[in-house]
C-alpha positions as CSV (number, residue, x, y, z in Angstrom):
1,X,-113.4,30.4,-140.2
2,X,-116.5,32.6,-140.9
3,X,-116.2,32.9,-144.8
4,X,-114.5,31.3,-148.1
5,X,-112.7,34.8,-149.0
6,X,-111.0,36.0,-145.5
7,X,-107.3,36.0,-145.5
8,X,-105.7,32.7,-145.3
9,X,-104.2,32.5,-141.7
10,X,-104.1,28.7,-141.3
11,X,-104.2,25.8,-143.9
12,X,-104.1,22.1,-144.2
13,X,-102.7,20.5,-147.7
14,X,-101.8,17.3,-148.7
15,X,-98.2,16.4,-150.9
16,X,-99.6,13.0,-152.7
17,X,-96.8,10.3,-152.2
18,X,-96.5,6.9,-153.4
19,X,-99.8,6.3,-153.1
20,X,-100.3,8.4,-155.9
21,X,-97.4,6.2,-158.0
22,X,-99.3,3.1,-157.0
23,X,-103.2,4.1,-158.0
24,X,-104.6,1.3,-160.8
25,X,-106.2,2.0,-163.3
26,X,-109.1,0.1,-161.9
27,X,-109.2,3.1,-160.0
28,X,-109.5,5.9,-162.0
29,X,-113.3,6.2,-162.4
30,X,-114.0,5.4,-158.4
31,X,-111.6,8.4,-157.7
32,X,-112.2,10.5,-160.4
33,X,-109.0,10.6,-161.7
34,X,-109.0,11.2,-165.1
35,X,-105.5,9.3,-166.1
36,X,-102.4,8.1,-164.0
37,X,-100.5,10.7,-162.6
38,X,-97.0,11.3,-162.8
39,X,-96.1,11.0,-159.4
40,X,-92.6,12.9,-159.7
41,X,-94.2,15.7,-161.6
42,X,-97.7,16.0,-159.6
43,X,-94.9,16.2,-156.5
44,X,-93.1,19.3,-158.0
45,X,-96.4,21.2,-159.0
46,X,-97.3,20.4,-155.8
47,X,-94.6,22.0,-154.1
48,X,-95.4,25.0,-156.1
49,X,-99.2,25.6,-155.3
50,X,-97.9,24.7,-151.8
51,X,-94.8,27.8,-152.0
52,X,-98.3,30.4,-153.4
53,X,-100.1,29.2,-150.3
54,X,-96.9,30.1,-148.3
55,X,-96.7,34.2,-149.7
56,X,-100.1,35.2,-148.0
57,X,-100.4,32.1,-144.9
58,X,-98.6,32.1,-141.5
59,X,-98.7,28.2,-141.9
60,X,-99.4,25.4,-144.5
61,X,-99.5,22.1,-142.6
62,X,-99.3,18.3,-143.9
63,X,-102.0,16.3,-143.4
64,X,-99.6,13.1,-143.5
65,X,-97.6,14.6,-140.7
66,X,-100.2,15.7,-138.2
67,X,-101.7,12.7,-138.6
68,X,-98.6,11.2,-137.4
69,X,-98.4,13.8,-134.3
70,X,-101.6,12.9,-133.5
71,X,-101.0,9.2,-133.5
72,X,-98.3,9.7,-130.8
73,X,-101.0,9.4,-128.1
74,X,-101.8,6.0,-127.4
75,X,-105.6,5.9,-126.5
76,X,-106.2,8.0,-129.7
77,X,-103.8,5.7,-131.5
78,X,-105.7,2.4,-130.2
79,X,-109.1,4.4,-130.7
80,X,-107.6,4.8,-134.7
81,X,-106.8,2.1,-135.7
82,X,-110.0,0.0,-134.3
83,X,-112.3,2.5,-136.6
84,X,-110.0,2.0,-139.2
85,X,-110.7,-2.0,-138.9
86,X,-114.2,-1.7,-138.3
87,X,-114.2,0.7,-141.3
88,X,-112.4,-1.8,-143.9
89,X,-112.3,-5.2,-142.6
90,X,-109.0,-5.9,-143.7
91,X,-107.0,-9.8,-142.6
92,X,-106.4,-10.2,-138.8
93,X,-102.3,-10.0,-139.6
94,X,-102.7,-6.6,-141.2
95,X,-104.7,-4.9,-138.5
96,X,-101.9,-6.3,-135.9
97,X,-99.4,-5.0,-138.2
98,X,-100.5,-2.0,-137.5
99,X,-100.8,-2.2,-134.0
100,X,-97.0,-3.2,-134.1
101,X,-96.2,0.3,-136.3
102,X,-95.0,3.4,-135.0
103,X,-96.7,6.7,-135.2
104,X,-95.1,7.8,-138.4
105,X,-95.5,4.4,-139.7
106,X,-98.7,3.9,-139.3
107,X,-99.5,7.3,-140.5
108,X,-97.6,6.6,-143.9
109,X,-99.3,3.1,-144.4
110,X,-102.6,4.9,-143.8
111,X,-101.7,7.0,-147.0
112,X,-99.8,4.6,-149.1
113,X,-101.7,1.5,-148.2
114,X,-100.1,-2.4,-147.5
115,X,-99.0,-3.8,-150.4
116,X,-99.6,-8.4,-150.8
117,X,-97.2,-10.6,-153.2
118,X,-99.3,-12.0,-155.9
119,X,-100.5,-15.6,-154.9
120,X,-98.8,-18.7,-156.6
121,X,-102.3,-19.7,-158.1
122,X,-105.2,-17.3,-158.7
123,X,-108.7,-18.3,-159.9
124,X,-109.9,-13.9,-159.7
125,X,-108.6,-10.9,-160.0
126,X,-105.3,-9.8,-158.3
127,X,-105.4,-7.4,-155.8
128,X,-102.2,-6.0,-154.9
129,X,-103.2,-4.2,-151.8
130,X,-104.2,-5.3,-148.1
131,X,-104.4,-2.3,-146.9
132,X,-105.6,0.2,-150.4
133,X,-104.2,3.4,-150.8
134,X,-106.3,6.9,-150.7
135,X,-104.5,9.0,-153.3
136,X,-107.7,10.9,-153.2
137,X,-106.6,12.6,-150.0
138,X,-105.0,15.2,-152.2
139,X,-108.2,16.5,-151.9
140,X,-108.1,17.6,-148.4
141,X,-111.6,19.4,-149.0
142,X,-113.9,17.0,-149.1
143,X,-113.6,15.1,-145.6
144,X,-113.9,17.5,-143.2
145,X,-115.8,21.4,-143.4
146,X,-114.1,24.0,-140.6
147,X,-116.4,27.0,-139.7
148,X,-116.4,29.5,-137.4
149,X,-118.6,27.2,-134.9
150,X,-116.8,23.8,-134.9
151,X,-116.0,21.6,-137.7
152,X,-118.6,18.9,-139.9
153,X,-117.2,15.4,-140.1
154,X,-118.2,14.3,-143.7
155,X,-118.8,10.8,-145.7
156,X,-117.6,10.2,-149.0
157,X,-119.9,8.6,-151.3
158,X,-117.2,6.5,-153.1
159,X,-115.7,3.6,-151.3
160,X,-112.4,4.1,-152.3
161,X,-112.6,7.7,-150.1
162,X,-114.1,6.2,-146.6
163,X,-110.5,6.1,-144.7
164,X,-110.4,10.4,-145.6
165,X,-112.8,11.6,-143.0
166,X,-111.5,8.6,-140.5
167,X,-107.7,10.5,-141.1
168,X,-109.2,14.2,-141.1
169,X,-111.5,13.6,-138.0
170,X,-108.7,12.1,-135.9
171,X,-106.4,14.8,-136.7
172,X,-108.9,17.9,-136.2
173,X,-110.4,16.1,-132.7
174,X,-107.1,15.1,-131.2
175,X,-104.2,16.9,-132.2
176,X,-102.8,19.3,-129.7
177,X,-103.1,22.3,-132.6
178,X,-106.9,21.9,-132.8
179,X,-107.7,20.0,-129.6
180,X,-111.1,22.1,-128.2
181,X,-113.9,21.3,-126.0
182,X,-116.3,19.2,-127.3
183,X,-118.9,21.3,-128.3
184,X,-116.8,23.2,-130.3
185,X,-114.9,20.7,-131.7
186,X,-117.3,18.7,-134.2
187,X,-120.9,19.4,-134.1
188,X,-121.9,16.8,-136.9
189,X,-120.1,14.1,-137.4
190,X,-121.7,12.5,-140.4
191,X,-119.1,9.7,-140.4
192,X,-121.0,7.9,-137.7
193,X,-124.1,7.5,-139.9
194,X,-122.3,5.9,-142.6
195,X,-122.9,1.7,-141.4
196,X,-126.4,3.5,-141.9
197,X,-126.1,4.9,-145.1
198,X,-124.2,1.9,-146.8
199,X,-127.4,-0.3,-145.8
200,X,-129.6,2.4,-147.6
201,X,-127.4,3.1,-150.6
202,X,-127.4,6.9,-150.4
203,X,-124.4,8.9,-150.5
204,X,-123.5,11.4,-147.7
205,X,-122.0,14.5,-147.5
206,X,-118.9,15.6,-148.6
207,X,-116.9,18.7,-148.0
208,X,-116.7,20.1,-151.6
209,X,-120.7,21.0,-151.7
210,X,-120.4,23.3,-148.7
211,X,-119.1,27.2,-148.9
212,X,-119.0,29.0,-145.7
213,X,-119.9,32.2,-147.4
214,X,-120.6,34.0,-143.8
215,X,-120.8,33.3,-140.2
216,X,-124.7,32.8,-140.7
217,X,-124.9,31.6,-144.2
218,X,-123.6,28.4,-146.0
219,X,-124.8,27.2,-149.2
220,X,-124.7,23.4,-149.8
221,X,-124.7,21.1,-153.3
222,X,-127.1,18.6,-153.3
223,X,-125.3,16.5,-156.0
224,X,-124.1,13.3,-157.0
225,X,-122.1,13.2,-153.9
226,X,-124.2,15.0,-151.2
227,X,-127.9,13.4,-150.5
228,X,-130.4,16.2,-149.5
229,X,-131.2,13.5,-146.6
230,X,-127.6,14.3,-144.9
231,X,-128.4,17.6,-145.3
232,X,-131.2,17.7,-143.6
233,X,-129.6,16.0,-140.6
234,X,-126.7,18.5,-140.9
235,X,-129.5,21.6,-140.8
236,X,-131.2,19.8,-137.6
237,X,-127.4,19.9,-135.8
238,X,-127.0,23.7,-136.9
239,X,-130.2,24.9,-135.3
240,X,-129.2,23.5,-132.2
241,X,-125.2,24.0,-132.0
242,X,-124.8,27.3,-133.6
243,X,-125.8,30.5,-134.9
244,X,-126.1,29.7,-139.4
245,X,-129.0,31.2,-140.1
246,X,-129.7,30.2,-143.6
247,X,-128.6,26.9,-145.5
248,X,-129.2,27.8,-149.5
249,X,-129.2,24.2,-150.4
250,X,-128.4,24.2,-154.6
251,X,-130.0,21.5,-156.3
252,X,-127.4,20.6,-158.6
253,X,-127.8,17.2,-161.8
254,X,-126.1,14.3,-160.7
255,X,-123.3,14.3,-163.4
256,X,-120.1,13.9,-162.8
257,X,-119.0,17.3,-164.4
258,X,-120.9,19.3,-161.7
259,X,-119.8,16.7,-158.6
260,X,-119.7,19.3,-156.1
261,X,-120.8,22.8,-155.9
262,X,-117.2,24.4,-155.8
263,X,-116.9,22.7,-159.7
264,X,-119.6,25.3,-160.4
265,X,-119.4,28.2,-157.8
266,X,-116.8,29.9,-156.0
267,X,-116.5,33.3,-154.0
268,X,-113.7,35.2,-155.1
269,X,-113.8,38.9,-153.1
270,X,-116.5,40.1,-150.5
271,X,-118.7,40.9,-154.0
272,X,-117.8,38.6,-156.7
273,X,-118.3,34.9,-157.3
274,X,-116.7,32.9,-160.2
275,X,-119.6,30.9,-161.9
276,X,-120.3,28.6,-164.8
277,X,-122.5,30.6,-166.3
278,X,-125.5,28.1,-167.4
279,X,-126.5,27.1,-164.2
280,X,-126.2,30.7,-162.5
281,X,-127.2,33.8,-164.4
282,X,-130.4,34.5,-165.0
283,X,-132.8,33.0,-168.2
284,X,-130.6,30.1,-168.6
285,X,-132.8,26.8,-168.8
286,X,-130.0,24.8,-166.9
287,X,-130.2,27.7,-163.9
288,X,-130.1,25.9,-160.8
289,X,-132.7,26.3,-158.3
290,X,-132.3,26.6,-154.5
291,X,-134.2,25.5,-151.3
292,X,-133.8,28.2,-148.8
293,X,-133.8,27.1,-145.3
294,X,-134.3,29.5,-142.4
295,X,-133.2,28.4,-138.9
296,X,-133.9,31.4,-137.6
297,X,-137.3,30.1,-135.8
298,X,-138.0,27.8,-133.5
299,X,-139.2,25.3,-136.5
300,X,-137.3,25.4,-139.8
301,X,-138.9,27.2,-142.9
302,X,-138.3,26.2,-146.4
303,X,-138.5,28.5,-149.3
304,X,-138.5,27.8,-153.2
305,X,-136.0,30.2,-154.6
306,X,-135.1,30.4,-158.7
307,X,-131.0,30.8,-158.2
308,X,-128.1,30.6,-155.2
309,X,-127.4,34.4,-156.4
310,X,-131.3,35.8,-155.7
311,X,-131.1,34.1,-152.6
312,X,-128.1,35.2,-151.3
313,X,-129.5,38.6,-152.7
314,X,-132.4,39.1,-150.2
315,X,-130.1,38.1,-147.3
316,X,-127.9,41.0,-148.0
317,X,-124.8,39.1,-150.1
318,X,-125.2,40.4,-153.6
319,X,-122.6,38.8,-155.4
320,X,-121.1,39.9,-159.2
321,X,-121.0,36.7,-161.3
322,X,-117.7,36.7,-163.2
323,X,-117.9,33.5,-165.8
324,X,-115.7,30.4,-166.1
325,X,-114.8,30.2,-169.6
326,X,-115.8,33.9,-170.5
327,X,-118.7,35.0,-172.9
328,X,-117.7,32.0,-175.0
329,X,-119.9,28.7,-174.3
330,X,-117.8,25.9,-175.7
331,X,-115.1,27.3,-173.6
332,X,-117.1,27.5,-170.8
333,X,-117.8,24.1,-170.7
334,X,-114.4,22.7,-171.5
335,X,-112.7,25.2,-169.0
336,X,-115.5,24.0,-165.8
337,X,-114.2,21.0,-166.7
338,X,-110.7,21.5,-166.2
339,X,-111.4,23.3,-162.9
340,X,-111.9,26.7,-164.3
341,X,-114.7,28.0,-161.6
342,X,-113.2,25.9,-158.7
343,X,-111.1,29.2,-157.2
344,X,-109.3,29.1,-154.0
345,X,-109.2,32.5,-152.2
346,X,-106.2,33.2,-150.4
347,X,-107.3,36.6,-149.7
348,X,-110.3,39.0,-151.1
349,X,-109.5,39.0,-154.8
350,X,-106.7,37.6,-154.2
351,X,-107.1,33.8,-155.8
352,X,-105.4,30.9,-157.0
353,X,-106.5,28.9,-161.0
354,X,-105.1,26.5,-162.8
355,X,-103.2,28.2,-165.5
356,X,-104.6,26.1,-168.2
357,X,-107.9,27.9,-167.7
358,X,-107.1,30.7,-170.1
359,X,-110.0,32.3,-170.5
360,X,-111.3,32.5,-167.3
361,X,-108.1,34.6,-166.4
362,X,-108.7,36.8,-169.8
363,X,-112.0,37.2,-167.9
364,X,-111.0,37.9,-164.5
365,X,-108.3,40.3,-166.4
366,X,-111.4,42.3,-167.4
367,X,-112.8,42.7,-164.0
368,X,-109.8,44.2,-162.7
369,X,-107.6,41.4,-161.4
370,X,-103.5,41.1,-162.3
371,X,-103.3,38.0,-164.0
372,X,-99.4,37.0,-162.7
373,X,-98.0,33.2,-162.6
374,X,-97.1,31.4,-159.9
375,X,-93.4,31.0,-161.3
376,X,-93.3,35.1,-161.5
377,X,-94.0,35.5,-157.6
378,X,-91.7,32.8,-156.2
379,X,-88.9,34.1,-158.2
380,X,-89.2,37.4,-156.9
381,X,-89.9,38.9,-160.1
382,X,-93.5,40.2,-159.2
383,X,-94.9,41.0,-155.8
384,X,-98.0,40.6,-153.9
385,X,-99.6,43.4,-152.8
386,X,-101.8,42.2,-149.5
387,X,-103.1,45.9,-148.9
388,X,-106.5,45.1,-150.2
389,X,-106.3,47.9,-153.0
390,X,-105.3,44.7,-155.9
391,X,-106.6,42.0,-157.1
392,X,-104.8,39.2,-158.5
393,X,-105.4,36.1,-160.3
394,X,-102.4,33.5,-159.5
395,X,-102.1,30.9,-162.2
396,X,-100.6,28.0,-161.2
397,X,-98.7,25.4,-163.8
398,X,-100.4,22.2,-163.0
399,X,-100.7,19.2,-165.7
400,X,-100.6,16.7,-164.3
401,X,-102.5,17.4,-160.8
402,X,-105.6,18.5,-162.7
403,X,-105.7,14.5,-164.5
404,X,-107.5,14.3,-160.7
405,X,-110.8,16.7,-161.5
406,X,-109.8,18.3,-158.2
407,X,-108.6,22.3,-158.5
408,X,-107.3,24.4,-156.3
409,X,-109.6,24.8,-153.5
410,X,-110.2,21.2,-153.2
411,X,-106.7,20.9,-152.4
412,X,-107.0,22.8,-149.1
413,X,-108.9,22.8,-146.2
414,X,-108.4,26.2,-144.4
415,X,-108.0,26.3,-140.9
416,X,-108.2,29.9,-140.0
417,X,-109.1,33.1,-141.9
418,X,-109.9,36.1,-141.0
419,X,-113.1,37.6,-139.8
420,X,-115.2,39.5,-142.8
């Protein structure tokens, strides 16, 4: 997958389940979830950004249901759920429960988590899981990062999130769909460092702070959630594995509104980006500045650079910044934080927002792209046109999905795209 705007070929989603219906509200802040979801409802919007994926992709697949697939083979099934023990340490009983499960079984639980019955006494807190749930895998985007060499394993900096990459790494290594040779199968698996970094404190990486803006440039967040430390061990592995030329590493605040760069930054076409404009366009004092690393040579060079778009400027990507929120700052700020620059490209200028975001889509309106609702498409009533001479901006009707401060590209992980 050599870029973030190529047409959308393959995709991997996740519909959240019960374990959605079952997340505490001890919960919310270690997952990011902004309220409890209505399960029911977060289902049926689902559905629908699911059926828009479906009009430009030859396949959207299920996370929950590959993972099952995958679990059919026995070695990789044994080899599964030992990590996943060694990972959480849950009771004895539970981990042969799950050797007792079948594929699909196991696979659910794995989602959903292992409900206990409340104890007759209790002398702390009650917690009603053996086994917790990860609604979080909604947000297929962050465990795993496909590119056009291989795939990065990733580590989430919350606790709650470890058993993601665990689920994403077994399915992408070991289901027939994906199965390659080594080499080109996962070329850093940052996963294996995590008994490392939990002694140390640091977060990781995670998949929302990298684009794959070309087949020899990726720019990477260092944020809250992605230690510059990982990255560095990440830029090491591409030097030697494939051909990235430049990492444009974005050093972003640690606050939770900017988490990962794709809260912040999106590519949209082959020359646009969507932005929120105070930490991007030029003479802002909260513009974001940028380590530029060069892998070109046989020693890696680091170079100061004042912005993500100057950078990618000199290496021949000269991007338009179109702003989240518009002109308008207070609605820039409240519109980033509904999502409002976290675009997901299903093929140049063609892209999918959260339809709440108003006034990014009165903005994108003004550069050209057909603002049309999700609802208008799947009832036939308007039509794609896929010939690369429109652009669109899809709005999709999701409430209660956004109470996760996840948008529309963190819900997918594309497989395949096409070649730019």
């Amino acid at each position: 997958m050599p870029s973030e705007v190529g047409r959308l070929r393959k995709v991997m989603v996740h519909r959240p389940g019960r374990e959605l219906d079952r997340m505490l509200p001890s919960l919310m802040d270690e997952l990011l979830f902004d309220d409890i979801a209505h399960g029911p409802a977060a289902r049926r919007e689902h559905d629908t950004f699911r059926a828009v994926l479906g009009l430009v992709a030859d396949e959207v697949l299920e996370i929950q249901d590959l993972l099952a697939e995958t679990l059919l083979d026995g070695e990789v099934r044994n080899d599964f759920v030992r990590s996943l023990a060694f990972q959480e340490k849950p009771p004895r009983d539970i981990v042969d429960a799950l050797d007792a499960m079948d594929a699909a079984e196991l696979a659910r639980v794995c989602v959903e988590g292992i409900e206990q019955g409340r104890p007759e006494t209790h002398h702390r807190p009650w917690n009603p899981f053996a086994l917790a749930p990860v609604p979080n895998l909604l947000f297929v985007r962050d465990p795993l990062v496909v590119t056009s060499h291989g795939a990065i394993v990733c580590s989430m900096a919350k606790r709650a999130r470890r058993r993601e990459p665990l689920i994403m790494k077994s399915v992408y290594t070991h289901h027939p769909r994906f199965r390659l040779k080594d080499r080109e199968r996962v070329y850093f698996d940052d996963l294996s460092l995590e008994w490392l970094r939990r002694r140390i404190r640091i977060p990781g990486l995670e998949g929302g702070d990298v684009l794959v803006l070309s087949d020899r440039i990726l720019a990477i967040g260092a944020s809250e959630r992605t230690n510059e430390v990982a990255v560095d061990l990440l830029t090491e592995a591409l030097v030697s594995q494939t051909d990235i030329e430049f990492v444009m590493l974005v050093l972003m605040p640690k606050t939770r509104s900017a988490m990962h760069l794709d809260t912040i930054f999106t590519q949209i076409s082959e020359h646009e980006c969507l932005v929120y404009p105070p930490m991007f366009l030029p003479e802002s004092p909260e513009l974001l500045p940028v380590i530029k690393k060069d892998l070109r040579g046989q020693h890696i060079r680091s170079e100061f650079k004042p912005s993500l778009l100057e950078a990618l400027r000199e290496e021949g990507m000269d991007l338009e910044p179109v702003c989240c929120g518009g002109d308008d700052p207070v609605a820039q700020q409240r519109e980033q934080w509904t999502d409002g620059a976290n675009a997901f490209c299903l093929a140049p200028g063609i892209i999918v927002l959260y339809e709440r975001n108003e006034r990014t889509a009165e903005e994108l309106s003004k550069r050209g792209y057909e603002v049309v609702h999700a609802a208008e498409l799947l009832d036939g009533t308007r039509k794609l046109d896929l010939d690369g001479t429109h652009k669109y901006c899809i709005l999709v009707l999701c409430p209660e999905l956004s109470r996760a401060r996840g948008g529309p590209r963190c819900m997918t992980m594309p497989i395949v795209r096409d070649g730019m």
